[in-house]
VEXDREN-2710 file (C-alpha; in Angstrom, 1 decimal):
% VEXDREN-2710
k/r/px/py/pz
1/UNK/18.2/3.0/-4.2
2/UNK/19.3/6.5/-5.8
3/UNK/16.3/7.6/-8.1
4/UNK/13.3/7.1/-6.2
5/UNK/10.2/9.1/-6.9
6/UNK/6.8/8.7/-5.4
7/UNK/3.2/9.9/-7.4
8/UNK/-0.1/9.5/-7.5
9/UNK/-0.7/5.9/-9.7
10/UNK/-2.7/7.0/-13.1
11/UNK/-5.1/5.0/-15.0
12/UNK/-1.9/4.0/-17.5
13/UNK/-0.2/2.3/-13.9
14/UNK/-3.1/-0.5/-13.5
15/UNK/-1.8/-2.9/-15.2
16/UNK/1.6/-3.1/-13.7
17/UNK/-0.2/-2.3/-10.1
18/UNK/-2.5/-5.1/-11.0
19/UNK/0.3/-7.8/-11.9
20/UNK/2.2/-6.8/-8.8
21/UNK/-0.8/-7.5/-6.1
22/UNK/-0.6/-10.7/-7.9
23/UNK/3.0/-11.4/-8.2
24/UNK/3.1/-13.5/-4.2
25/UNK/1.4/-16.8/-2.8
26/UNK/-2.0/-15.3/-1.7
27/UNK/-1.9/-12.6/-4.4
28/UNK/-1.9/-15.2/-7.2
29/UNK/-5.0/-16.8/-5.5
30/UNK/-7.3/-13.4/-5.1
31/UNK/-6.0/-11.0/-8.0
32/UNK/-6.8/-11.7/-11.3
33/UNK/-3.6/-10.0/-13.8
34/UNK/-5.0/-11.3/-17.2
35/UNK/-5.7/-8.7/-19.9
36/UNK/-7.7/-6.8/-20.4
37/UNK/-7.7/-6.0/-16.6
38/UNK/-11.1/-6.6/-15.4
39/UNK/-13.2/-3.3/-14.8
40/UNK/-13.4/-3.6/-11.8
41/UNK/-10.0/-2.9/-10.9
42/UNK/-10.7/0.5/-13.4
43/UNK/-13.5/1.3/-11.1
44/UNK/-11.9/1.1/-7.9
45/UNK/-9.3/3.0/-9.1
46/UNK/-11.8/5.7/-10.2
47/UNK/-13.3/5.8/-6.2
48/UNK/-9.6/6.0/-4.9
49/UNK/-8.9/8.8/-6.9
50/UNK/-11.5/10.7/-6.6
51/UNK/-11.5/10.4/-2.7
52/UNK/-9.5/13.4/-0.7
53/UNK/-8.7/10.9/2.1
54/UNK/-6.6/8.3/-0.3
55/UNK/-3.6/8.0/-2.8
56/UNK/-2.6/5.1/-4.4
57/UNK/0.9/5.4/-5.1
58/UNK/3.1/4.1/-7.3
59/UNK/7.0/4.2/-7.0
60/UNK/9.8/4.6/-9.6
61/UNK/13.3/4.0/-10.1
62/UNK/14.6/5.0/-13.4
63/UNK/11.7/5.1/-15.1
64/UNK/10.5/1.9/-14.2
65/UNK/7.8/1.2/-11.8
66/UNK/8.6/-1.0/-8.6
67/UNK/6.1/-0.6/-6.1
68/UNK/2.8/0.5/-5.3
69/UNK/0.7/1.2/-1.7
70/UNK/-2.9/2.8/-0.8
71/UNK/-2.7/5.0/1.8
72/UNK/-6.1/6.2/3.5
73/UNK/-6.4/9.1/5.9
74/UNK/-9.1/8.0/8.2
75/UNK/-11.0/10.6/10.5
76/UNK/-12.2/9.3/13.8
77/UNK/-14.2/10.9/17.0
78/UNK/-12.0/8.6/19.5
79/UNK/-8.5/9.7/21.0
80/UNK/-9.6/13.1/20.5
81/UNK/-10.9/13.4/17.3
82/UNK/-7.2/11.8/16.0
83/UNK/-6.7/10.9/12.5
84/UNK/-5.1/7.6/11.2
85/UNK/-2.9/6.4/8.2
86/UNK/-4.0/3.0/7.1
87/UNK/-1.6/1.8/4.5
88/UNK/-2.5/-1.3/2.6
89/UNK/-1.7/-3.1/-1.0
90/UNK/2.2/-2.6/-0.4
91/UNK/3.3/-4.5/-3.3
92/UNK/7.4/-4.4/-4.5
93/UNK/8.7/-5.7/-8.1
94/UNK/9.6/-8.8/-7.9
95/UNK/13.6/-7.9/-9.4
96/UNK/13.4/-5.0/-6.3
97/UNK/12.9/-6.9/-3.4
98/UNK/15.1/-7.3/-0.3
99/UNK/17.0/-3.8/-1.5
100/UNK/15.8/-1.5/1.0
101/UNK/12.7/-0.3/-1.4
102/UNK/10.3/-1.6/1.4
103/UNK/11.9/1.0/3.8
104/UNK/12.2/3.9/1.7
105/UNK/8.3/2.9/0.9
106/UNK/7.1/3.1/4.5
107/UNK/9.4/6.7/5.3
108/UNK/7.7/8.2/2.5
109/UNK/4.1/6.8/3.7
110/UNK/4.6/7.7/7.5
111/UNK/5.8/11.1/6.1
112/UNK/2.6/12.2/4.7
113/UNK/0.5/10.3/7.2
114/UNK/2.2/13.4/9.2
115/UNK/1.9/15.9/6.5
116/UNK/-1.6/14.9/6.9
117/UNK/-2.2/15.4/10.6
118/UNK/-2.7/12.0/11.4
119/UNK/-1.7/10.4/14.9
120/UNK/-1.0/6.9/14.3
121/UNK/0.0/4.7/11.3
122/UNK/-1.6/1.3/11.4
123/UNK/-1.5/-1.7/8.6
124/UNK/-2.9/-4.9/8.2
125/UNK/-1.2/-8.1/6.8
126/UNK/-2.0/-11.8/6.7
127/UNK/-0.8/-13.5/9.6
128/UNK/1.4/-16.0/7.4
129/UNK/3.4/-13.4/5.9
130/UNK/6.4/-14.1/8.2
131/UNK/8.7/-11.9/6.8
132/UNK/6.5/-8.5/6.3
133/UNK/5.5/-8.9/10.1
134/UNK/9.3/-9.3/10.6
135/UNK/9.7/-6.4/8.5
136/UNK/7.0/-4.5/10.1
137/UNK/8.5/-4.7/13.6
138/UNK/11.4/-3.7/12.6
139/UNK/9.6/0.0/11.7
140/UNK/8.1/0.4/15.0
141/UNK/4.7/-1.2/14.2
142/UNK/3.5/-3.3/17.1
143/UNK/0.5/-6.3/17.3
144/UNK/-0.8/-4.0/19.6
145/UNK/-5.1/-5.1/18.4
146/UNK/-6.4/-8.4/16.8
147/UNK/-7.7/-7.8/13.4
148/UNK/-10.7/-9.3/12.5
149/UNK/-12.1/-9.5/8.9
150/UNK/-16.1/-11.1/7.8
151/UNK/-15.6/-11.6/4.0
152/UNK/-19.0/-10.3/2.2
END
């Protein structure tokens, strides 16, 4: 995986970002990829890149784009005042999965979670995603807290 680069996803990304949050078994059921992209996917793009304490990035390889994450920076009063990295919407093409991508991904994220001055890195997934908790162990991350989520 020679000709990685990481940036900060533009407006002219959505689309491919869009079909890739789709492209698994519980994407397909809470994404919508049809075109033209619903605004609402414009709009949240606009909040995330307009916020100091998120990036949504986008990777490439040749030219191509292959994978796509949201990183948040979130400042907190407990553990002294530490800062977290929350990363979320980890997506990879379908044609680059199981080729070390993933990985190379979650360096790059931790990296400027510590650019960033943060003390911990934490991530959610859904509990029936086997192999990204299989995956995610195998980085370091531990079920160390029970995530709860109240859909609004």
């Amino acid at each position: 995986m020679q000709n990685l680069s990481f940036r900060p996803a533009v407006v002219s990304d959505l689309i491919e970002i869009v079909a890739m949050l789709a492209d698994d078994k519980l994407g397909c059921e809470r994404e919508d990829s049809s075109t033209p992209l619903n605004p609402k996917y414009a709009d949240a793009f606009v909040a995330i890149s307009r916020d100091p304490n998120q990036i949504l990035a986008v990777v490439e390889y040749n030219g191509d784009l292959v994978g796509c994450m949201q990183l948040s920076f979130i400042p907190g009063l407990s553990r002294l005042g530490m800062w977290r990295g929350q990363i979320e919407s980890v997506r990879i093409a379908t044609d680059f999965r199981s080729e070390g991508l993933g990985r190379k991904m979650f360096e790059w994220a931790i990296a400027q979670c510590r650019k960033r001055g943060c003390g911990l890195v934490q991530l959610t997934t859904d509990k029936s995603r086997e192999e990204a908790l299989q995956f995610y162990d195998s980085l370091g991350f531990r079920a160390s807290h029970e995530g709860l989520k109240l859909d609004l």
